[in-house]
N, C-alpha and C positions, 0 to 999 in steps of 0.2 A: 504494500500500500504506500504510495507516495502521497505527498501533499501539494497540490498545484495553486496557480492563481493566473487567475484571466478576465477577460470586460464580456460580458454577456447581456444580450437582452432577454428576457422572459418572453416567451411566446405564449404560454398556456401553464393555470396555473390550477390543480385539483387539491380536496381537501384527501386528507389520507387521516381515518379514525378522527379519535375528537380534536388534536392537537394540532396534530403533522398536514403537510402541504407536500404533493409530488409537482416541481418544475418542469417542465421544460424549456430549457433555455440554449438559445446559440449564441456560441462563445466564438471569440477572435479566433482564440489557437487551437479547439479542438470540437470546433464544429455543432452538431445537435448535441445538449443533454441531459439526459433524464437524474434529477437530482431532489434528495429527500433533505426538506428542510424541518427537524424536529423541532416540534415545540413551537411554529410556526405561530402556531392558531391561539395560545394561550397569552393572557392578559400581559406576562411581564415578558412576552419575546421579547430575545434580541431583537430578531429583525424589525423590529416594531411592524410598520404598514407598509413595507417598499417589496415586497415580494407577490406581486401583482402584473398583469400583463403588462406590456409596455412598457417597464421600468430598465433602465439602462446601471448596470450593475457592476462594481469592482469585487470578485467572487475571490473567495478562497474555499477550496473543496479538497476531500481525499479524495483517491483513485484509484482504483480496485480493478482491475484487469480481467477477473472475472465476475465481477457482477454487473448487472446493465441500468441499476442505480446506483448514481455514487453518493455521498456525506457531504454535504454542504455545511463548512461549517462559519463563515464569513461574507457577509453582504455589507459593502457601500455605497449609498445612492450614488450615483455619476446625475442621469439626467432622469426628472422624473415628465418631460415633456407637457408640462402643465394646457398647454394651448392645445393640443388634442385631446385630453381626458374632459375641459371644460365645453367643449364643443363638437356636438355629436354628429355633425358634419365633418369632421376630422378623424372623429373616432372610429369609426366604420372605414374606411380606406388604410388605415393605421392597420387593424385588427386583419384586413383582407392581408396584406402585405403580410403579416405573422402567421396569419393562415396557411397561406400559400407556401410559405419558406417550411413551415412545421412539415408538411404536405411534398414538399417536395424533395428536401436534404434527409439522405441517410441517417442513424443516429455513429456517434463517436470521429467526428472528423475520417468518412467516408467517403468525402470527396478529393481527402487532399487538404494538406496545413496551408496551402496557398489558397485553393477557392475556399477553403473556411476563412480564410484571413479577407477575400476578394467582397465573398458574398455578407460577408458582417459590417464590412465598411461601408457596402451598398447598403445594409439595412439601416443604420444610424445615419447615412446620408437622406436617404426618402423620410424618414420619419423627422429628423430634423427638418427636412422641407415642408413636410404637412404641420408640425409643427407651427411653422412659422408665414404658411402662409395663410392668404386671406381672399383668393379667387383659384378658378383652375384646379382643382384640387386632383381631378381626373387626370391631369398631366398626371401626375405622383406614380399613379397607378401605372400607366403605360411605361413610364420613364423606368421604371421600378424590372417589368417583365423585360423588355429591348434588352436592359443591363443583363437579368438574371442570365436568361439563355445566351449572352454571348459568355457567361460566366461557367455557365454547364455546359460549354463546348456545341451547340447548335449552331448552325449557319444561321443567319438574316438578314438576305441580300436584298436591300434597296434602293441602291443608286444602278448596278449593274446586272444586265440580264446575267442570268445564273446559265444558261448556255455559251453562248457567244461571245458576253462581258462585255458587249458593247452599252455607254451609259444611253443609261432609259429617262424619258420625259411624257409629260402627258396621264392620261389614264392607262393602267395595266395590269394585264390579270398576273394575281400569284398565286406562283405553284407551293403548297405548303409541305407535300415531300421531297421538293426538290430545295426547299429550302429558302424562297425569296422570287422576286421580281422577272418575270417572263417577256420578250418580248414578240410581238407579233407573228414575224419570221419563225421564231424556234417555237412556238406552243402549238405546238402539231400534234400531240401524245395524249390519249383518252387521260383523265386522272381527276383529281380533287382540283379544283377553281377558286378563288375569291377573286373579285378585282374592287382596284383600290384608284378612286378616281386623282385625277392630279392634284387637288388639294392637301385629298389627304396622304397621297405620299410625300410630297414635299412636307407637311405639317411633322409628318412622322422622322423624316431624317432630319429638319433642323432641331426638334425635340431631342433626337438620340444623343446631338453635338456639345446639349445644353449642359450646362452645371449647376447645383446647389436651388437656390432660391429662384433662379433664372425661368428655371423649369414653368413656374407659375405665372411669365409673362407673356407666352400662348394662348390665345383665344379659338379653341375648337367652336367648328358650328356644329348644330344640334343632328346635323348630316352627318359633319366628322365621328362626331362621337359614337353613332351607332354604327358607322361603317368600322372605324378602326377598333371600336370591343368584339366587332364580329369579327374581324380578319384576327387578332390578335389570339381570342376564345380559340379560330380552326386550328391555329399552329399551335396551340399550346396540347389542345385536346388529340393532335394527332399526331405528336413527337413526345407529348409525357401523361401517359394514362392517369395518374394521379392525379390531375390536375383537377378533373371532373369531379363534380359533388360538391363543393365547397360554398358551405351554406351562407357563409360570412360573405364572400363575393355575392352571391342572390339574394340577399337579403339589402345588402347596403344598395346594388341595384335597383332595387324594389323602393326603397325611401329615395333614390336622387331621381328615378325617375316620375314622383307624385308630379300629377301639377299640379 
């Protein structure tokens, strides 16, 4: 059993008997994991109240090689991102992004100490962005998946036909098992379709170039936005079967699309 330390965000947080809380949380240096914080639940925890979804975490744990829960035995707030917990417009795109990452990374740094290192800096980057902003919020979201998959090694070819590689303009069908942007000439091949008109491809490669807060200075029309969650939905649902079912994604859809 060693003793580690590393920055983790809490993605899902259960009660275990009267006391105890089972974590889940991704960490910088070793990826998804499942962690028992004793005592959690009683009046005089350490932890006091920061062992909650969303909490951005300086952890110290043991590590047991053979168990698939390990001992938490140290938590330091880092960020408790106040501007998404008070605003439930915030909170629902936050919660999708920890969904999806729960959903979609192995647990024990099974990707690799670099994409656990990759994909946790992309996670504090987006939540810090919903955090802090105050329009656009759906950017976040897109910004978030473009990043993911070029992180778990997918292709997402959108400036160049993914045949020929010659660059594309205009409106274009894409191929989602071939991985991105088709043009005219080469989509000659029976197969799965989207196409994406020229707004919103352009709209989507200057998004992908973007950084930080920036993200939120994009103005999707109410056209973009249902084109690009449907193109984004096919490639996701037919390159990572997991992706499907995620109630927190359907559900926050469901409240941003009331009128």
């Amino acid at each position: 059993m060693s003793l580690e330390k590393t920055e983790g965000v809490i993605l899902r947080s259960i009660p275990k008997g009267e006391t105890s809380k089972i974590l889940t949380v991704y960490t910088r240096d070793f990826g998804k994991l499942a962690l028992i914080a004793k005592g959690a639940k009683g009046p005089k925890s350490k932890f006091g109240g920061i062992l909650e979804p969303l909490s951005h975490l300086a952890i110290v744990f043991y590590m047991k090689d053979s168990r698939e829960v390990q001992l938490l035995s140290q938590g330091d707030l880092l960020n408790f991102f106040p501007g998404i917990r008070q605003d439930l417009e915030k909170t629902w795109p936050a919660l999708a992004v920890c969904d999806l990452l729960n959903r979609l990374m192995p647990p024990r740094s099974g990707v690799g100490k670099e994409k656990s290192r990759a994909s946790f800096g992309l996670l504090l980057d987006v939540l810090r962005g919903i955090d802090g902003a105050d329009r656009n919020l759906i950017n976040f979201w897109w910004w978030f998946l473009i990043k993911l998959i070029k992180i778990l090694g997918y292709r997402l070819e959108l400036i160049r036909c993914v045949r020929c590689r010659q660059a594309v303009e205009g409106t274009m069908a894409v191929r989602v098992e071939k991985g991105g942007v088709i043009c005219p000439r080469c989509d000659d091949e029976p197969g799965r379709r989207t196409v994406l008109t020229a707004g919103s491809l352009r709209f989507l490669v200057k998004l992908s170039g973007l950084l930080g807060p920036a993200v939120s200075t994009l103005n999707p029309s109410k056209g973009q936005v249902k084109e690009i969650d449907f193109f984004l939905d096919q490639f996701l649902k037919f390159h990572i079967e997991s992706f499907q079912g995620l109630k927190s994604i359907k559900f926050w859809r469901e409240m941003r699309d009331r009128p």
